[in-house]
C-alpha positions in Angstrom: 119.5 112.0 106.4 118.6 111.9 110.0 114.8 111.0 111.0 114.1 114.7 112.4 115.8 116.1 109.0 114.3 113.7 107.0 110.5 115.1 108.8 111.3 118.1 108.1 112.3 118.0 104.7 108.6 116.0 104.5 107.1 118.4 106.2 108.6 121.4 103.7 107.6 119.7 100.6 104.6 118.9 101.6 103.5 122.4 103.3 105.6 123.7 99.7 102.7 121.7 97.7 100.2 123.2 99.9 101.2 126.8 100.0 102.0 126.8 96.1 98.4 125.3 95.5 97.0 128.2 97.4 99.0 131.3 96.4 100.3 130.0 93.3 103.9 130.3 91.8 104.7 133.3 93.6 104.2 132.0 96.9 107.0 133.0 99.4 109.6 130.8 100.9 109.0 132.2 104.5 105.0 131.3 103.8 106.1 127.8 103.4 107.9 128.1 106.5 105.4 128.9 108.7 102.9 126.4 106.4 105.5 123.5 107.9 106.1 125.2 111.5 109.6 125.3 110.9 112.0 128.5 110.6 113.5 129.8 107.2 117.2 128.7 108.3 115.9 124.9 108.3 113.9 125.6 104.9 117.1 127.2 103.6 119.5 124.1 104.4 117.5 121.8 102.9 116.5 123.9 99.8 118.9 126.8 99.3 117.1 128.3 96.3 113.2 127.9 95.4 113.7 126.1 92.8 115.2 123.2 94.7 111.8 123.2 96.4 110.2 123.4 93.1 112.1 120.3 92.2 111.5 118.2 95.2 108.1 119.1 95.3 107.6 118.2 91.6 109.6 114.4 92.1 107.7 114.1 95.3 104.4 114.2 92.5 105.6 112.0 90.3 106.5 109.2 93.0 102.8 109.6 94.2 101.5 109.3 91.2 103.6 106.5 90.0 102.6 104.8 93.6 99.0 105.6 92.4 99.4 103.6 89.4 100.6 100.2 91.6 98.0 100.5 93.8 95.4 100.9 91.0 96.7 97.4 89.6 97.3 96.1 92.5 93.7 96.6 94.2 91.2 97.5 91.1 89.9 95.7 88.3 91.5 96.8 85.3 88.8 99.4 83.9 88.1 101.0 87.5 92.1 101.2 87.9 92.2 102.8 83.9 89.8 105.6 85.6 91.5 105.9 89.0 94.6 106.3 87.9 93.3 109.5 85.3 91.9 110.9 87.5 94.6 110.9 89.8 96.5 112.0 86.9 94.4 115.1 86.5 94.8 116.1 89.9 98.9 115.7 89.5 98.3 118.2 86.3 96.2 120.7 87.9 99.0 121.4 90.3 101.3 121.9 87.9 99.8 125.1 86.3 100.7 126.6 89.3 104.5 126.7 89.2 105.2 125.8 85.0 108.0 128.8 84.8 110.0 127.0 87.7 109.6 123.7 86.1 110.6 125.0 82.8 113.0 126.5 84.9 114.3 123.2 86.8 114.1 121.3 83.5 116.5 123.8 81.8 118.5 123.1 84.6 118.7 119.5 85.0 117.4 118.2 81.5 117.7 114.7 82.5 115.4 115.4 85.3 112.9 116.4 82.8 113.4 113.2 81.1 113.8 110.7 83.8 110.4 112.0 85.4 108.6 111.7 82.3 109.8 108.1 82.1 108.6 107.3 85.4 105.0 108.8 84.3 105.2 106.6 81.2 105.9 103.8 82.3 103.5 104.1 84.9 101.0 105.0 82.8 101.5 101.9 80.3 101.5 99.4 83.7 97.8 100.5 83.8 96.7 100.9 80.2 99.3 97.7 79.2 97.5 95.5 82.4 93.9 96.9 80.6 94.4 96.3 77.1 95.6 92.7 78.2 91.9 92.2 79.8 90.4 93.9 76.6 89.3 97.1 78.5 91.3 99.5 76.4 91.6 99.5 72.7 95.1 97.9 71.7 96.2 100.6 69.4 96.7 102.9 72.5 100.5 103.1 74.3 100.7 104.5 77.3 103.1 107.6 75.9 100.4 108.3 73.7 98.2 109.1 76.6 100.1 110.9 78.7 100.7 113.4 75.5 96.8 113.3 75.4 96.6 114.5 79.0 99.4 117.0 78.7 98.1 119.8 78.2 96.0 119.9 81.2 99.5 120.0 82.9 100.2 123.4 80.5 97.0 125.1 79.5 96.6 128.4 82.1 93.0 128.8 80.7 92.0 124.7 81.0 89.5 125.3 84.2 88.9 122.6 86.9 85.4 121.8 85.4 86.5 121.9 82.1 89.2 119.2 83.2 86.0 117.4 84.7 84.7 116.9 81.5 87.2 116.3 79.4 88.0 113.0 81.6 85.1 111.1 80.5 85.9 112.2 77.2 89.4 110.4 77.0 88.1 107.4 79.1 85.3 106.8 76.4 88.3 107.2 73.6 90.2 104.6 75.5 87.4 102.3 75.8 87.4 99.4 73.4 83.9 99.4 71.4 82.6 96.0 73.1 83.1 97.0 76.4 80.6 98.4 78.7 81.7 97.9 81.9 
């Protein structure tokens, strides 16, 4: 892709993520347009149907979230990367909600994109917890597959609200926590 393609196709999924958050699911494609400062014959090119911008916005999440999880292990402690990277997690599943019927959508499409994402989340997942459990910070009966079905249905429930999530957090992270460690 050429650098001023490859900008704007940044620039789409990122004013896609944007626009989505704000006006949920049924956002337009000319709305995310404008949101980039680009016209709707550059959006079309590189996404020719929403969903394609569903998709790319959704395996742009992942790869920040998965780049979340080495920087957590990379730069935390083990216990403050456990909590940084659930949280970040949290805030990759509250953006979900708001486009689930495209994903299901995209998934029925592609279902080794459903599968190979979920991998990536896994296994990013278990380099924190597995890094954690190793420093005895999280109990070792806990896989990182295990969590992520834990965390899940923040990703699915339409009812979950934000401060609902913001309890629940602490909730899991005391669950995780192995019973001699308090810091």
């Amino acid at each position: 892709m050429r650098a001023d393609a490859r900008r704007n196709y940044d620039k789409l999924v990122g004013a896609a993520r944007e626009v989505f958050a704000a006006e949920g699911g049924g956002a337009s494609m000319e709305a995310v347009a404008r949101k980039a400062g680009v016209g709707v014959g550059t959006l079309y090119r590189h996404f020719p149907r929403r969903i394609d911008l569903v998709q790319a916005v959704y395996e742009d999440d992942v790869e920040e979230l998965v780049e979340t999880a080495d920087r957590a292990v990379a730069e935390l402690e083990p216990w403050p990367a456990v909590v940084a990277f659930l949280e970040a997690f949290v805030r990759y599943a509250r953006t979900k909600r708001t486009f689930l019927n495209e994903l299901r959508e995209a998934f029925d499409k592609d279902p080794a994109l459903k599968l190979r994402l979920r991998e990536r989340i896994d296994e990013a997942t278990e380099l924190v917890v597995g890094r954690a459990q190793r420093a005895g910070a999280v109990r070792p009966d806990v896989e990182g597959a295990d969590l992520t079905q834990l965390l899940g249905p923040m990703c699915t429930s339409p009812t979950l609200t934000d401060e609902q999530s913001v309890r629940l957090l602490p909730m899991i992270l005391d669950g995780l926590r192995t019973r001699g460690d308090v810091g």
